[in-house]
N, C-alpha and C positions, 0 to 999 in steps of 0.2 A: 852547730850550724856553720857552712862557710861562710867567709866574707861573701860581699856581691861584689867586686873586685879582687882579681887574683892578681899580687906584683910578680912580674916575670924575671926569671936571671937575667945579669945582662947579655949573655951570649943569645938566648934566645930573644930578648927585645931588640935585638940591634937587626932583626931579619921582618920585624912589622911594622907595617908604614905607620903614619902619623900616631895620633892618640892611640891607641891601639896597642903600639911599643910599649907602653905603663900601664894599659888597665886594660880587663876586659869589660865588653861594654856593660853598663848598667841599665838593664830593662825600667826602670825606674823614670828615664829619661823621658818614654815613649810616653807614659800617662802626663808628664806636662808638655812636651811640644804635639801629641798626637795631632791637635787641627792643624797642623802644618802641615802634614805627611801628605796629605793631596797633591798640595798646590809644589811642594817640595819632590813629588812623585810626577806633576806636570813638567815640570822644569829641568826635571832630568832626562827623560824623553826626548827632550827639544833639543837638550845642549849636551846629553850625554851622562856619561855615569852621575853614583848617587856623588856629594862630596863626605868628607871625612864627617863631618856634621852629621850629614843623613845618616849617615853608616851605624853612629849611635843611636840611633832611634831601632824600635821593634814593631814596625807596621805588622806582623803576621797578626798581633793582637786583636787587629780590626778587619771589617769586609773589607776586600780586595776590590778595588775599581774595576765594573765593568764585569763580575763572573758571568751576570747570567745575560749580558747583552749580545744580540746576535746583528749580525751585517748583511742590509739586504744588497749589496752589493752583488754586483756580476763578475768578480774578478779577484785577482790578490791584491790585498791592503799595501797601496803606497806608505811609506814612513815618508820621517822628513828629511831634507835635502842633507841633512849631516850622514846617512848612510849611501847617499849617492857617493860621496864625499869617500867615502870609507872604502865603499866596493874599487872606487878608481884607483885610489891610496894601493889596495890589494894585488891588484891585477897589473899595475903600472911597471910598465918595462917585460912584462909576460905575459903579454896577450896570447903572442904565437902559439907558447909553450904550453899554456892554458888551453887554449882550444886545439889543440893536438894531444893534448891527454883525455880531455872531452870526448874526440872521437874515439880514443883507446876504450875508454868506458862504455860507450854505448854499444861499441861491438861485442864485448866482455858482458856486461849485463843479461843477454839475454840468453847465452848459453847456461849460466849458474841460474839463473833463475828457472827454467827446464830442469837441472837437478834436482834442485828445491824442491820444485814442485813435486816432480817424480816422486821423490821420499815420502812426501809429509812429513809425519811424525815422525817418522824412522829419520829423519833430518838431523834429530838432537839427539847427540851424544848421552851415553845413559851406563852409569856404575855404580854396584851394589857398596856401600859404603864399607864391607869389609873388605872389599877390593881396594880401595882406595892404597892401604900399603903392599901389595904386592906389584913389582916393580913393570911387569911387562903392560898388566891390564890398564893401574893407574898411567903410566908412559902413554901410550894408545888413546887414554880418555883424554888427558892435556892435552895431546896433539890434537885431537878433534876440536875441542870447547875452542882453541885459539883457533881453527879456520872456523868454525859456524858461532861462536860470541856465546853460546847460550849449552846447558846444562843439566843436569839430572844424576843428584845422589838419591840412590833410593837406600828406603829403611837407617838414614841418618840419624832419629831417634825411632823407637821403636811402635808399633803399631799399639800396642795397649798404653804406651804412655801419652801419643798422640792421640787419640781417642781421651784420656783421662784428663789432658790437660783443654781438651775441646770444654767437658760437661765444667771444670772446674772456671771458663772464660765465662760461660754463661751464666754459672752460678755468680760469679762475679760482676759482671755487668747487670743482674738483677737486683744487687744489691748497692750499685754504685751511683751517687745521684750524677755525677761525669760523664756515664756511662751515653748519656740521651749527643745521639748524632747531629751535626751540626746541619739544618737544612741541605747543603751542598753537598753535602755526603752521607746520604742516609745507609750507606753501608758501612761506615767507617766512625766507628764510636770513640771519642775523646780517651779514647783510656792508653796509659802506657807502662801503667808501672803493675799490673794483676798480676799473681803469683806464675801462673801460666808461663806468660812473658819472661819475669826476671829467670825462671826455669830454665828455660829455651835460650836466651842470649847467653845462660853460664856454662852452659850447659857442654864437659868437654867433650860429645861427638862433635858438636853444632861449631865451636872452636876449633876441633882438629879439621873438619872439613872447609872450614873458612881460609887455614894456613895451608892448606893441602892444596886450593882451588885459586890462591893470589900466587902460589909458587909461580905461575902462566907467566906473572909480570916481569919485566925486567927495566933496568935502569943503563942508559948509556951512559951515567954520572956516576962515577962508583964511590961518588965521597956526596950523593942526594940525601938527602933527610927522610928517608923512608925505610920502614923495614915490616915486608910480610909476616915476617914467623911471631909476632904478639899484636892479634886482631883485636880490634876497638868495637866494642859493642856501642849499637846507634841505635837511640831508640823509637820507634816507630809504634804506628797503630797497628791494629788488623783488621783482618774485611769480616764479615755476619752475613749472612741472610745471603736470597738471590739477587746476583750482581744484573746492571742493568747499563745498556750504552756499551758502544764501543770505537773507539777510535785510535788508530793508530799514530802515533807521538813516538821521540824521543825525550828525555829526560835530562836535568841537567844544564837549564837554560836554552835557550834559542837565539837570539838575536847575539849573544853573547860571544855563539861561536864563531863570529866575526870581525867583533870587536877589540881592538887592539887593548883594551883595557880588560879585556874578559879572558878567553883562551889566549888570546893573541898574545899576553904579556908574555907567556912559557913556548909561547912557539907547536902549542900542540900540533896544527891542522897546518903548518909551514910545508911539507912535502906535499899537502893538497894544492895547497895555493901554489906554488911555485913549478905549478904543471907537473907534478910527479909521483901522481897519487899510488903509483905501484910502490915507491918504499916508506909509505907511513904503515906507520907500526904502530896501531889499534892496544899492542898492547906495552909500548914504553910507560914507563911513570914519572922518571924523570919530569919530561914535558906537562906534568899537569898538578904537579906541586904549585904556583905559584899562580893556579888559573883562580880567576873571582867568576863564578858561570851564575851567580845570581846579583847583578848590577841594579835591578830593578825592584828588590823587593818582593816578590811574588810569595803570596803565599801557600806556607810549608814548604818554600823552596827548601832543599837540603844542603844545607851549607859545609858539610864536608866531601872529604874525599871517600867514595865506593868504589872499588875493584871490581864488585859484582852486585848489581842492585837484587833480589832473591825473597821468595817467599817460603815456609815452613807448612804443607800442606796438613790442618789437622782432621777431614775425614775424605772421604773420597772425592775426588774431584775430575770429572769426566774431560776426554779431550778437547770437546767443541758439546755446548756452545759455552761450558761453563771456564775453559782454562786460558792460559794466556798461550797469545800467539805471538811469533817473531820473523824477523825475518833475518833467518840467518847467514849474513852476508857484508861482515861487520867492515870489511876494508873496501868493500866497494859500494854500498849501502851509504854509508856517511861521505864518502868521496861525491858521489852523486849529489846527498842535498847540499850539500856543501860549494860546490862548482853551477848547480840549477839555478842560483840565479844569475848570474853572468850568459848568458843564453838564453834565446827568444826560439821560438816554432817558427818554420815559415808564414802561419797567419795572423792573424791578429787574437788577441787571446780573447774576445768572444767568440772568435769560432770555432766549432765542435772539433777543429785540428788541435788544438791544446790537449787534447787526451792522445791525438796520435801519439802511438809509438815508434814511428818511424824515426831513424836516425838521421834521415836525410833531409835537408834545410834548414837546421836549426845554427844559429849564429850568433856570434860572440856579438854582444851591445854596444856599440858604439854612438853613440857614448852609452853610461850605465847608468841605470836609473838607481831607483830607492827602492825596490821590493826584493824580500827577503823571501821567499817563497813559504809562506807555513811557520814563518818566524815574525813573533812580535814579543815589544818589552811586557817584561811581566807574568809570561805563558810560556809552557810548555812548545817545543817542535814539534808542529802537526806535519805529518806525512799527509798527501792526499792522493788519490791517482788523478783527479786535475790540476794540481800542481805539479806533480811529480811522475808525469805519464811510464819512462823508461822504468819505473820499477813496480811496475805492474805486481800490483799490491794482492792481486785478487789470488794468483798465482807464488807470489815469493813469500806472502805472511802463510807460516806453519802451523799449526796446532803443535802445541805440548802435547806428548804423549798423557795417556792414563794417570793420574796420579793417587798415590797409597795414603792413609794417615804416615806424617813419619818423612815422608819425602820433601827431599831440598830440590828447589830449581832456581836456578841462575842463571844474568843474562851481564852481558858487556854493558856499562854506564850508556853508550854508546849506541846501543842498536836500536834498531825500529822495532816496536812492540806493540800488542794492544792486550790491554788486560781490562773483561768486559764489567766495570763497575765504573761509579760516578765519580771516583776518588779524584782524577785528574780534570785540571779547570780546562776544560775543551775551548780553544781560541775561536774568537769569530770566524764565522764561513768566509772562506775566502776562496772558496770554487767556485766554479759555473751551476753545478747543480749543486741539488739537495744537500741538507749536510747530512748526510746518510753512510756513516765508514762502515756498514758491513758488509756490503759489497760481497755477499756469500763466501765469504773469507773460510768459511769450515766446510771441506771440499769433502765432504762426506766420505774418507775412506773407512771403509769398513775393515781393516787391517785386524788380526789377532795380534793380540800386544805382547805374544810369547813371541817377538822376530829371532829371526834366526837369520840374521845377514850380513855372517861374518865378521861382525866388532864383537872381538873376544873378551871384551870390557861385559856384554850384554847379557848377562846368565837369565837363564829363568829361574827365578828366584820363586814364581810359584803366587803371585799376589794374586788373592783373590778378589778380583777386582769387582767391586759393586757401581754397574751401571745402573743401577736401580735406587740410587740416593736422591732425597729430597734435594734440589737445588736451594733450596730456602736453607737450608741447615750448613750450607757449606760456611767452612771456617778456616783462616789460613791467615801466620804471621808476616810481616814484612821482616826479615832478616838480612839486612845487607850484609856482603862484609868488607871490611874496613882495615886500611892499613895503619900503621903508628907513623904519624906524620905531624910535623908543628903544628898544621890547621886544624888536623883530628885532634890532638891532644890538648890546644883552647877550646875545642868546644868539649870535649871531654869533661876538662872542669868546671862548664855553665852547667851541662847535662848531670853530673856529680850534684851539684846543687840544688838544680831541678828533684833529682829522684830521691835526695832525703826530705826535699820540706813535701814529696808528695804532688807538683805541681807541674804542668807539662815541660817537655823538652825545649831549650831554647828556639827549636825551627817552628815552633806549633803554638807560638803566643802563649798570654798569661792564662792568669783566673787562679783557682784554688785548683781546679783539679781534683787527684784523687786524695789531697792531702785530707779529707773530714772522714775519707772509711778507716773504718775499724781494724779491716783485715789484711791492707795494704805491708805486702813485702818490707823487710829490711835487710841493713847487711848483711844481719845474719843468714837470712834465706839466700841472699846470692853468696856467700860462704857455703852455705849447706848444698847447693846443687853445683858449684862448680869448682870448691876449695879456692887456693893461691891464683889459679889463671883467669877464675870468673871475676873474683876482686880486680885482679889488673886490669881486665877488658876494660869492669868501669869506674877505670880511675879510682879504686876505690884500696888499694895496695901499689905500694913502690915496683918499678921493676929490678930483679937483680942484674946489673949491667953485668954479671962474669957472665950471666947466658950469653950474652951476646956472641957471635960466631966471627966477628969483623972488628977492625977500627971502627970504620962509618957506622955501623949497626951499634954501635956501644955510645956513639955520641946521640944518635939517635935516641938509645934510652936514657942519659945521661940529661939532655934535652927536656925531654916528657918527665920526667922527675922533676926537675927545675921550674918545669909550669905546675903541674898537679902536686906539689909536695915542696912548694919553696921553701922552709924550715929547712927542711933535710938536705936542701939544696946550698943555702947558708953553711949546714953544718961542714959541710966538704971543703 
């Protein structure tokens, strides 16, 4: 068994703030201050992040304030005067510049969204996963996935093992007493460690496509603490049954992306703010090493860093209404919610002009208020089209193509999405109408899915696509992938600890978990499907730092040893 506290080297404790620097936290803490976490979760709201206190504590173990309450409100939710506060702090000295990139955006928007549209499906970049190493098609596919954020490897594992590890989830989950969904998520069963699972995250296509697919990223810090080419397996749930709800969100906090203590500390969104949303680069990483995007607790926030959040489809899964839609439009998509609340419509927001699309009258706040457009603490980013009228959501959310047993899809941390199940805590209404996100989001194209247009990435590979599948049976992993980074690699060794006593991941609270089954994986099974690299993914094997290709990449692994493998770290 691990400790419940891992001691860090001192090179790497001298990089995390407070308590934190000496120990990782101890869930243990949360079962005796838990009645606090309210009043300690009020108060942060009010005055701002959690403190180093809270930070030890593990609220995901409890209901979350407020999931299932809704707002009969007519309008978006004012916060309190400390975000007036914040937005002025933002905007101050670059009003001009701000509202002159405002107007760039708005004129910009509705051309790409007309593309978008145009395509559909054909929107999203799409390669046969034995393509992946040949240099022109894979070339071709990256450049794509970096202008539209989102992806498709097909046949990544293969069609009978996708299928086989589908019957082996269910056989599992029948026999799992963890397996029972937690109200709020009746598609999304407590389980994370099933053989299926530990399969899939070791598994080296599902790895080689991970390190194939973060290659996208780059670092304007060439001495950052991060490196693509040894992906961190994170462990998630999966979805069962037929999904239900849909709404379109971004992931990855909300109110946070404002917040100088949140994004702000790494300067992610600084060329947005600083009126200059044409040179953020959606895909640096540098700038999101040091980001905190869960200040508030929320639960199963995901407290590492994703390259690409992604799912592992295991039977067929249709383009609409059952798959995920996007809107692939990741640098000017996030530029927009991001600049919408600093700008008013010419009328008042109860009137039916708030959906206008027109680009004309809309004006910088003088002064700014406190609303965050579709951003509150604690929740997800909701997108809405009465919030967010210029991105005409009806029109820019895509449908995913067709998807095979077998196929990966990936999307930008970053983009707007909707993936139709309950998983996600839907923030109160805060539009003028209904809270109604499908807005006929699946634009009926009746498209042959053998396209032939021109991305030489696109073969027809021949899948025989079964639109004829029960919706009820659909099944499909969360598989993000993940770079090796300080923040991945703390929780690397919570998650380590998590997956031998059996019990969930540190984002996903306590309990026993799957620790009472019988048939629950170990290291030896993640040895057996993925050798030497599945052990590294989780923490579960040293890395050889002569791999490494770089200095920085070598302190990197050098680093991650010294947290997951302190001994060895001594020994050096």
């Amino acid at each position: 068994m691990l400790p419940c506290s891992l001691p860090l080297p001192p090179s790497a404790a001298g990089e995390i703030p407070g308590n934190a620097a000496k120990h990782l936290p101890c869930s243990s803490l949360s079962h005796l201050l838990c009645r606090l976490v309210p009043l300690i979760l009020i108060m942060a709201i009010a005055a701002g992040p959690l403190s180093t206190l809270s930070s030890m504590l593990d609220p995901r173990s409890h209901s979350r304030r407020g999931e299932t309450q809704s707002s009969a409100g007519s309008g978006p939710i004012h916060l309190t005067a400390r975000f007036t506060a914040l937005k002025e702090s933002l905007a101050s000295g670059k009003e001009s510049a701000i509202t002159l990139s405002w107007q760039r955006l708005l004129e910009r928007l509705p051309e790409e969204t007309r593309l978008v549209s145009s395509l559909g499906p054909r929107a999203i970049p799409t390669i046969h996963f034995t393509d992946t190493t040949k240099p022109h098609q894979s070339e071709q596919f990256l450049r794509e996935v970096r202008q539209r954020g989102v992806g498709i490897i097909r046949d990544v594992v293969s069609r009978d093992t996708a299928l086989a590890w589908d019957r082996e989830t269910r056989e599992y989950l029948a026999q799992t007493p963890a397996a029972s969904s937690p109200p709020r998520r009746p598609q999304c069963p407590d389980v994370y460690w099933s053989s299926p699972q530990i399969k899939a995250r070791a598994h080296p296509n599902i790895l080689a496509a991970q390190k194939f697919l973060m290659s996208i990223w780059r670092s304007k810090d060439p001495t950052a603490r991060v490196t693509t080419c040894f992906p961190v397996s994170y462990a998630d749930r999966m979805k069962v049954r037929k999904p239900d709800g849909l709404y379109a969100h971004v992931d990855g906090g909300s109110v946070e992306r404002w917040e100088p203590d949140g994004y702000g500390r790494a300067g992610t969104y600084k060329d947005i703010f600083d009126g200059r949303w044409e040179d953020y680069d959606p895909w640096e990483s540098s700038t999101r090493l040091g980001v905190t995007s869960d200040l508030y607790h929320k639960a199963s926030a995901c407290s590492i860093f994703r390259m690409f959040q992604g799912w592992l489809a295991l039977n067929p899964v249709a383009s609409a209404p059952c798959s995920v839609q996007v809107c692939p439009l990741p640098r000017l998509a996030t530029a927009y919610f991001l600049l919408r609340p600093f700008f008013s419509p010419p009328s008042p927001p109860s009137s039916p002009a708030l959906t206008s699309q027109d680009a004309g009258g809309w004006t910088f706040n003088r002064p700014q208020n406190s609303l965050l457009h579709g951003a509150l603490p604690s929740y997800a980013q909701e997108i809405h089209p009465a919030l967010h009228p210029h991105l005409d959501l009806h029109r820019s959310l895509v449908s995913v193509p067709d998807l095979e047993p077998g196929d990966y899809v990936v999307w930008h941390p970053d983009l707007i999405h909707s993936i139709p199940d309950s998983d996600s805590d839907s923030p109160p209404d805060q539009s003028s109408s209904t809270n109604n996100h499908n807005h006929n989001h699946n634009h009926n194209h009746n498209h042959n899915h053998n396209h032939n247009h021109n991305h030489n990435h696109n073969h027809n590979h021949n899948h025989n696509h079964n639109h004829n599948h029960n919706p009820e049976s659909m099944t499909y992993m969360y598989l993000p992938a993940c770079p090796l980074t300080q923040t991945n690699a703390l929780y690397l060794a919570r998650q380590r600890k998590a997956f031998l006593l059996g019990c969930p991941p540190p984002d996903f609270g306590g309990g026993r978990g799957e620790s009472e089954h019988a048939g629950r994986p170990g290291v030896q099974d993640v040895d057996d499907a993925g050798g030497d690299d599945g052990l590294r993914a989780m923490g579960l094997l040293p890395w050889d730092e002569e791999e490494a290709d770089s200095d920085a990449e070598r302190a990197v692994l050098a680093m991650a040893n010294g947290i997951l493998f302190p001994d060895l770290y001594d020994m050096l």
